[in-house]
C-alpha positions as a Markdown table, in Angstrom:
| # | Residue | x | y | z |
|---|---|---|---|---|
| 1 | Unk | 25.7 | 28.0 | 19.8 |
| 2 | Unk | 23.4 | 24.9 | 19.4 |
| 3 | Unk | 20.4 | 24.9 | 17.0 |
| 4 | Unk | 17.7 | 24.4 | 17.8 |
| 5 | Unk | 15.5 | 21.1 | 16.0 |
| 6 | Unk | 12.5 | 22.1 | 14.0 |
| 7 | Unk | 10.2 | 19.4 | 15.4 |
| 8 | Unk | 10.0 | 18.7 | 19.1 |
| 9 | Unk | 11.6 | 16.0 | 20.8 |
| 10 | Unk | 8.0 | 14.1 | 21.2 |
| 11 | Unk | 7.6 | 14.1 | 17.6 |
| 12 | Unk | 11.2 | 12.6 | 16.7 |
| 13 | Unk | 10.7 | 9.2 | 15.2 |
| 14 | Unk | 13.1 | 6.7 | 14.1 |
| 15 | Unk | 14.0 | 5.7 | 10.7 |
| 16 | Unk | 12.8 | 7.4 | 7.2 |
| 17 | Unk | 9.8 | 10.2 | 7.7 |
| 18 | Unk | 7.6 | 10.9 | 5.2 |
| 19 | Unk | 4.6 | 13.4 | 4.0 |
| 20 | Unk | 1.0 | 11.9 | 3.4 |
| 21 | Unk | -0.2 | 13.9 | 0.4 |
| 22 | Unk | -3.8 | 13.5 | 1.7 |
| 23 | Unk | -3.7 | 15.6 | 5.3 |
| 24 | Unk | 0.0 | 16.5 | 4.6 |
| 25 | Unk | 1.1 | 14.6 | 8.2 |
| 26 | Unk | 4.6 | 13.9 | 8.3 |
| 27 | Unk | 5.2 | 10.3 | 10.2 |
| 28 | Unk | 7.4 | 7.1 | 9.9 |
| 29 | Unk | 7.3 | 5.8 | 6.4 |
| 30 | Unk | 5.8 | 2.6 | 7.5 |
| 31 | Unk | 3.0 | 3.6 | 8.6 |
| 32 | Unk | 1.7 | 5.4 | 4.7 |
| 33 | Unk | 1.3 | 3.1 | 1.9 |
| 34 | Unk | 3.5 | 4.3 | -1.4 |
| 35 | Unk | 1.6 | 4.6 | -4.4 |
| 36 | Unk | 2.6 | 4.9 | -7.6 |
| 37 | Unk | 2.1 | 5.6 | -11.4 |
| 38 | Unk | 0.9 | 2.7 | -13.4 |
| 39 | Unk | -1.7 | 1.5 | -15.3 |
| 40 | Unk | -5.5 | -0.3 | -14.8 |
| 41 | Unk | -6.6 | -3.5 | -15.8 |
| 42 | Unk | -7.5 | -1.9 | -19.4 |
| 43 | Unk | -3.9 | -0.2 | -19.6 |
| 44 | Unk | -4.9 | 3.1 | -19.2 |
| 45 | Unk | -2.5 | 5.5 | -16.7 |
| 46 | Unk | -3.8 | 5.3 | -12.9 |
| 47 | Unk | -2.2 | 5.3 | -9.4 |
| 48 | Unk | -1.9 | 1.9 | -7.9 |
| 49 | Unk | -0.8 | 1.1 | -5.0 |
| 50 | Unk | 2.6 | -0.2 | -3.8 |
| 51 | Unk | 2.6 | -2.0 | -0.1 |
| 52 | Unk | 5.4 | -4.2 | -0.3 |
| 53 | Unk | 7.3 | -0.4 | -1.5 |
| 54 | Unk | 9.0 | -2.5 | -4.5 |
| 55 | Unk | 7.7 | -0.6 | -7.7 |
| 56 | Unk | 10.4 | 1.3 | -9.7 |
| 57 | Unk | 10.0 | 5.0 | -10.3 |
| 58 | Unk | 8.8 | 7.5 | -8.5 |
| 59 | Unk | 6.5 | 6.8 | -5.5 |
| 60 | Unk | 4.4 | 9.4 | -3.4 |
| 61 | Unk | 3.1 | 8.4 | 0.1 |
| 62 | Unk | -0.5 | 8.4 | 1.8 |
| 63 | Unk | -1.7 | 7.4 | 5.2 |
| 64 | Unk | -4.2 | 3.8 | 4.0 |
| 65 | Unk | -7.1 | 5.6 | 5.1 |
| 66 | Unk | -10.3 | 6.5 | 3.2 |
| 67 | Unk | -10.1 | 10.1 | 4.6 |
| 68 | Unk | -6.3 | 10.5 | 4.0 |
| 69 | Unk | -7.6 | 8.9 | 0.1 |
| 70 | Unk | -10.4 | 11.6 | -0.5 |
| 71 | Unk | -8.5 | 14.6 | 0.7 |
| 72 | Unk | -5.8 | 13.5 | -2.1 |
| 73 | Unk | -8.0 | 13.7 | -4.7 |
| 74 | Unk | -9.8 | 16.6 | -3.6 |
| 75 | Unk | -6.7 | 18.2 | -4.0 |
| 76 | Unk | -5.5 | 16.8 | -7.2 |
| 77 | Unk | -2.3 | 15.8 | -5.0 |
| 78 | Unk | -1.6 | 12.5 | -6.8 |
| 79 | Unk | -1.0 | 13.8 | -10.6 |
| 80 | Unk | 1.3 | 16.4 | -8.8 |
| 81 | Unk | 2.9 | 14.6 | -6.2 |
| 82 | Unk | 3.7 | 11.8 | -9.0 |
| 83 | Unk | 4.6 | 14.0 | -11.4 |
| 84 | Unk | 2.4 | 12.8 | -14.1 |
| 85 | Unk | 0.7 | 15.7 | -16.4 |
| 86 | Unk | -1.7 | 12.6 | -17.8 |
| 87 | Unk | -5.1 | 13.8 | -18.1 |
| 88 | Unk | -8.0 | 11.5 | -16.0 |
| 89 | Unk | -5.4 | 9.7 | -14.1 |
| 90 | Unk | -7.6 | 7.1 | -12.5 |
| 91 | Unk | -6.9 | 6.5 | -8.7 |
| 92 | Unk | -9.4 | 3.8 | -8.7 |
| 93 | Unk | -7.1 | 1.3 | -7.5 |
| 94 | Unk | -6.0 | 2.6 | -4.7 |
| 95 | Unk | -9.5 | 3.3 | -3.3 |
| 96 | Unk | -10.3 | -0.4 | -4.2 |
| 97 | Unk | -7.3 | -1.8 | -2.2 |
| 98 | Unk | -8.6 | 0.8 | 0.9 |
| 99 | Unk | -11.7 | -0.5 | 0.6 |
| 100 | Unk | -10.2 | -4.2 | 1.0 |
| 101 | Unk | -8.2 | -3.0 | 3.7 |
| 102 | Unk | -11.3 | -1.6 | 5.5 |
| 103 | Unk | -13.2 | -4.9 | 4.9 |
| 104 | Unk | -10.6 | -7.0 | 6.0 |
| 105 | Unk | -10.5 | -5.3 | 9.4 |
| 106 | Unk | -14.4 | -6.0 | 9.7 |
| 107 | Unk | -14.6 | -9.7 | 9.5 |
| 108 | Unk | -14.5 | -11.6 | 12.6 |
| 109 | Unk | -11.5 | -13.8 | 13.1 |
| 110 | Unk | -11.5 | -17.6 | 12.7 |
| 111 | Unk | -11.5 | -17.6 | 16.6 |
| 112 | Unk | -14.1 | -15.4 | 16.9 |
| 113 | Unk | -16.4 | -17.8 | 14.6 |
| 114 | Unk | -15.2 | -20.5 | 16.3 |
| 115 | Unk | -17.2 | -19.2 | 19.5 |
């Protein structure tokens, strides 16, 4: 007897899935951005983010978003999906490197000045 696949066809996507910890969405792995434990610019324990995937230790995923970012910490999901029992970890980072992801998206191209 065959067994039947959990997910549908539609939703079968090639190489390594992964869960966003913000809505909890499971898609290809490159389309979240891996965050992990580390520390500020003062050395105390925050998330930071990891694009280039490279950081040892344990990494948690998260669509790069400002939605996806605010339902993470409204959840608490980053001390628990990082497995860090720190008190105040700071997730600063990440929403600053959003925030330059948003921004980047907003300025006009050099052709577009160029006009």
């Amino acid at each position: 007897m065959a067994r039947a696949s959990v997910f549908p066809a539609s939703t079968a996507v090639s190489g390594p899935v992964r869960t966003c910890i913000g809505c909890r969405e499971r898609v290809a792995k490159s389309e979240l951005l891996r965050v992990t434990a580390g520390s500020d610019a003062d050395g105390r324990p925050a998330v930071v983010p990891d694009p280039a995937a490279t950081r040892p230790g344990r990494g948690a995923h998260l669509h790069p978003t400002i939605a996806c970012y605010d339902l993470a910490v409204r959840r608490r999901a980053f001390g628990r999906a990082l497995r860090v029992t720190v008190p105040g970890l700071d997730s600063a980072p990440v929403a600053l490197y959003l925030a330059s992801l948003a921004g980047s998206t907003d300025r006009p191209s050099d052709q577009e000045l160029e006009q």
